[in-house]
N, C-alpha and C positions, 0 to 999 in steps of 0.2 A: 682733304687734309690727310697726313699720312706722317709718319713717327719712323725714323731711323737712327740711327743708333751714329754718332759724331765719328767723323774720323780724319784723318792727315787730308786726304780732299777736299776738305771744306774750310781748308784754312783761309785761303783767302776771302773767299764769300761771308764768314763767321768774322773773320777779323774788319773786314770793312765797315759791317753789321753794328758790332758792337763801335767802333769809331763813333758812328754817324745816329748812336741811341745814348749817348754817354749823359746826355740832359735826361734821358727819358728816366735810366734807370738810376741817377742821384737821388736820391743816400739810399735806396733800397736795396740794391745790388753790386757788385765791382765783379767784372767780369774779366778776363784774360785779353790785353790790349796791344799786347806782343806776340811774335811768334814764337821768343821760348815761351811765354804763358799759356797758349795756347797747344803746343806741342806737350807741355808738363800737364794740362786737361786730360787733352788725348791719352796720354800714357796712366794717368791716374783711375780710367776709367777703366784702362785695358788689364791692368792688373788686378782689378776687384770683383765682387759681385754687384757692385753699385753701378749705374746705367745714365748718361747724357746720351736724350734723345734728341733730335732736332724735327723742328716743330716743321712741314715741307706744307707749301700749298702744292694741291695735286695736278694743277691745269699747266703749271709754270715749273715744279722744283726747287721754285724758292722758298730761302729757310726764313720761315715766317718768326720765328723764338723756340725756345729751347724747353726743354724738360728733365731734372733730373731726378734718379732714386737712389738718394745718399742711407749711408747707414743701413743696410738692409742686416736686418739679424734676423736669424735661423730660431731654432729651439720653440722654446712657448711664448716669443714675444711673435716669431712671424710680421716686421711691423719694418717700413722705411719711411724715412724724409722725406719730400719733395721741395725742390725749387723750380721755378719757372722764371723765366722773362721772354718777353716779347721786343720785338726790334722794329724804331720809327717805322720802317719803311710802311708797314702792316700792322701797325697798332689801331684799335680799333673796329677791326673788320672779326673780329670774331673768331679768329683762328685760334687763338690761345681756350677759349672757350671749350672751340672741338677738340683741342689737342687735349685739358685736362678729361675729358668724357673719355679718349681711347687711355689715357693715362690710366685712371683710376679701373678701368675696364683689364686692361694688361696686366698690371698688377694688382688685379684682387682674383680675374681669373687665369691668366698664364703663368703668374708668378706665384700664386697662390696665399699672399700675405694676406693678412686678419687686418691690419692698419696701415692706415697712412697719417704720416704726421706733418703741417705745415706752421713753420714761423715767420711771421709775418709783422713787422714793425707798425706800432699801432696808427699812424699816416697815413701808411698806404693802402688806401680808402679800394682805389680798383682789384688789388690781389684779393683782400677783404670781401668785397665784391663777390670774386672768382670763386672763391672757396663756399661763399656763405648759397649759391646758385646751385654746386652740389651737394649741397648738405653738410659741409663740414659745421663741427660745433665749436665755437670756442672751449676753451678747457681751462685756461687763466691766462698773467703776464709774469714774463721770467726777466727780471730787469737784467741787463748788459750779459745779454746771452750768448749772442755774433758780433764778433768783431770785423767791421763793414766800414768803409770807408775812414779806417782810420782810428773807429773809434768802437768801444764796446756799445751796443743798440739792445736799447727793449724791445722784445717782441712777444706779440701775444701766440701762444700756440690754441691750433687749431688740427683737428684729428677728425675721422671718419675711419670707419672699418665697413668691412664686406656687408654685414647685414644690414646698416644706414645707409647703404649704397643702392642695396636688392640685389648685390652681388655675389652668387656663391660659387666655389669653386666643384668640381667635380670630384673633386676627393681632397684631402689636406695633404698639405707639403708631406714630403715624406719625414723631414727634420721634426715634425712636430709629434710630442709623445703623446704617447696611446691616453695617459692620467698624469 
């Protein structure tokens, strides 16, 4: 399993992917099912500090699901979002699994952030699952948080930082103040 970063290359293989998961990820996720949607991804990734990774099995190069790190803020929050989804083809075999361990790994020691934050609509039982495997903790429900298929969704947030991880970075971001 191996984590690269999405790019104009992979539109086709990405765009099929999502076609052909469109049941999987009802009502948890709406993903880009065009190629300006998919292109305005791309571009939205490339202008920020925030990161879509693509989830790759390492024997084949296929994109097994995705991972992103939204909202990244600097200062004394040190702290990003995460979303995932996985795609039919590979659902189930555990890849999303390895993906969130280099995820959470990347970003607590490469990135050096203190948190990670995931919202997750209270249903879906498997993401729930994912999170609760590495330690995230619930932290409560924020009714009609993301607006997701259409409509605004409850979702429960759930958080982990570097020391519930056993993560620590070799020194702190440099963004983060001294007091």
């Amino acid at each position: 399993m191996s984590l690269r970063s999405l790019s104009l290359r992979d539109e086709e293989e990405y765009l099929g992917l999502v076609r052909v998961s469109l049941d999987l990820h009802h009502p948890w996720i709406s993903l880009p099912g065009t190629v300006e949607g998919f292109r305005a991804l791309v571009g939205r990734y490339d202008r920020s500090d925030d990161e879509c990774l693509l989830v790759r099995v390492r024997e084949t190069g296929a994109i097994a699901g995705a991972v992103h790190l939204n909202s990244v803020i600097r200062g004394r929050f040190q702290n990003a979002s995460i979303a995932y989804a996985a795609f039919a083809p590979t659902v189930g075999q555990g890849y999303m699994s390895e993906a969130m361990a280099l995820l959470i790994k990347y970003a607590f020691e490469e990135l050096r952030l203190h948190r990670l934050d995931a919202q997750i609509q209270p249903g879906n039982k498997d993401s729930i699952k994912l999170v609760q495997r590495y330690g995230f903790r619930m932290e409560g429900l924020s009714p009609d948080l993301l607006f997701i298929d259409g409509a605004w969704r409850d979702h429960e947030r759930w958080a982990i930082t570097a020391d519930m991880a056993g993560v620590s970075p070799a020194s702190p971001h440099p963004t983060l103040p001294a007091h």
